[in-house]
N, C-alpha and C positions, 0 to 999 in steps of 0.2 A: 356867442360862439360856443359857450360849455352847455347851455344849452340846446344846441343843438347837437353836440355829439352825444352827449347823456343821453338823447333823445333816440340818436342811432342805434346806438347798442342794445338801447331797451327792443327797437325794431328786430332787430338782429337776432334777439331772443326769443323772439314771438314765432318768427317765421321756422316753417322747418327746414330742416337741414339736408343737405340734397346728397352731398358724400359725407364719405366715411372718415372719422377720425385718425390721424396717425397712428395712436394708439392704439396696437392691436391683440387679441387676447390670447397668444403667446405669449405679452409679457409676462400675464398672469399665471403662466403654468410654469412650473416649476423644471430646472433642467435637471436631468438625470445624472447621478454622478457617474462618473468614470471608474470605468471597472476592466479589469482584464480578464483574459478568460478563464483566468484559477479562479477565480471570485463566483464563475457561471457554475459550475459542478458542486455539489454539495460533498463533503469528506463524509466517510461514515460514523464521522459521531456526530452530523448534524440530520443526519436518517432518521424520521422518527421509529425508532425500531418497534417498543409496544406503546399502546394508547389504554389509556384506562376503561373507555365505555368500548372497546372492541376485546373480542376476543381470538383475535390475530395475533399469536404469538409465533410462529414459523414460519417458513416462507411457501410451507404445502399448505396453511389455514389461509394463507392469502391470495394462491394460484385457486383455491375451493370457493375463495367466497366472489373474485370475479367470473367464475362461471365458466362456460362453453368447456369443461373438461379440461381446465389448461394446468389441472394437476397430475393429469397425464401425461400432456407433451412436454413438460420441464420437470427434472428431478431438480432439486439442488439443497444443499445439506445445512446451511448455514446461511444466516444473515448476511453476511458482510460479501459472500460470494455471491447471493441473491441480486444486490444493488449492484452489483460491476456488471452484471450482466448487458449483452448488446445485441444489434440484430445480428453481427457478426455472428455471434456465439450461439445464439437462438439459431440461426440458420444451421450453423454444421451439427447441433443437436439434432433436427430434423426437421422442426414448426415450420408450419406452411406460413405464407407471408399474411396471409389474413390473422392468424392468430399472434402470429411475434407481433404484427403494429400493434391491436389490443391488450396485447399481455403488457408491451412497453410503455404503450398509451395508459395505462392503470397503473401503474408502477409510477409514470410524474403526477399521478392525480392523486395518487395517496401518499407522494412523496412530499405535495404540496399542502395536505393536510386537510384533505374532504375525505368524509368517512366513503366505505367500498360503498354501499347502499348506495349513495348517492348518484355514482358512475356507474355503476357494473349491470350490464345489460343485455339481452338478448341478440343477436345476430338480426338480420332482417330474412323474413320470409322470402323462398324464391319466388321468382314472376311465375303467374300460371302459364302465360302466353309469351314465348320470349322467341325472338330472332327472327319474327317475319314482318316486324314494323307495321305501319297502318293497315296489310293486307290483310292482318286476321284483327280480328276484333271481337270480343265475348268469347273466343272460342274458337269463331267460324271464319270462316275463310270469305273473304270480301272480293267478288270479278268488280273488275271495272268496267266502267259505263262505255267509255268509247269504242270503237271500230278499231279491231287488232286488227285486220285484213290490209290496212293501205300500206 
């Protein structure tokens, strides 16, 4: 009889396996600690305020090196005022919403610790053909094939 189950299980291992193990690979991943929402905001002395290989030392070198002119539409005198900034306050400044998301959108990427080079980018070009949908195409203006008359 033991050889016959020794026998089975060697079976058992030969063949394949049709479902899936309990074992599932969330065990493997690790859970995230628990954090509250002071924990989410960085204080400003964990801002990296200068970096050695930039030479972003103000917060006008740093509206200049992200581009599209965003050292015109934001003054602001100081580092530590720099970082508080919000859309709130970017709004009653004046910045149109396309540039307050960019300007803030560039503010967590280099608050994250990627040099400007690396994000700081162009706008996209406008459509040349915009707001008449498939009826214009290259240019030109597309009639359609069917009978308008019925």
């Amino acid at each position: 009889m033991n050889s016959l189950l020794s026998s089975g299980s060697r079976l058992c291992s030969l063949a394949p396996r049709t479902c899936r193990s309990l074992a599932t690979a969330t065990k493997s991943r690790p859970v995230p600690s628990r954090r509250g929402i002071h924990n989410l905001l960085p204080t400003a002395s964990q801002i990296p305020l200068i970096r050695a290989a930039e030479s972003i030392t103000t917060p006008e070198a740093f509206l200049k090196a992200i581009g599209r002119s965003a050292d015109t539409k934001v003054s602001v005198e100081s580092w530590d005022e720099f970082w508080q900034q919000s859309s709130a306050n970017l709004k009653s400044a004046g910045v149109g919403v396309r540039d307050r998301r960019y300007i803030l959108w560039c503010m967590e990427k280099y608050r994250s610790g990627l040099s400007v080079e690396e994000f700081a980018h162009e706008p996209r070009p406008k459509k040349t053909v915009r707001g008449w949908g498939p009826t214009v195409q290259d240019g030109k203006r597309i009639r359609s094939r069917r009978d308008r008359t019925k």
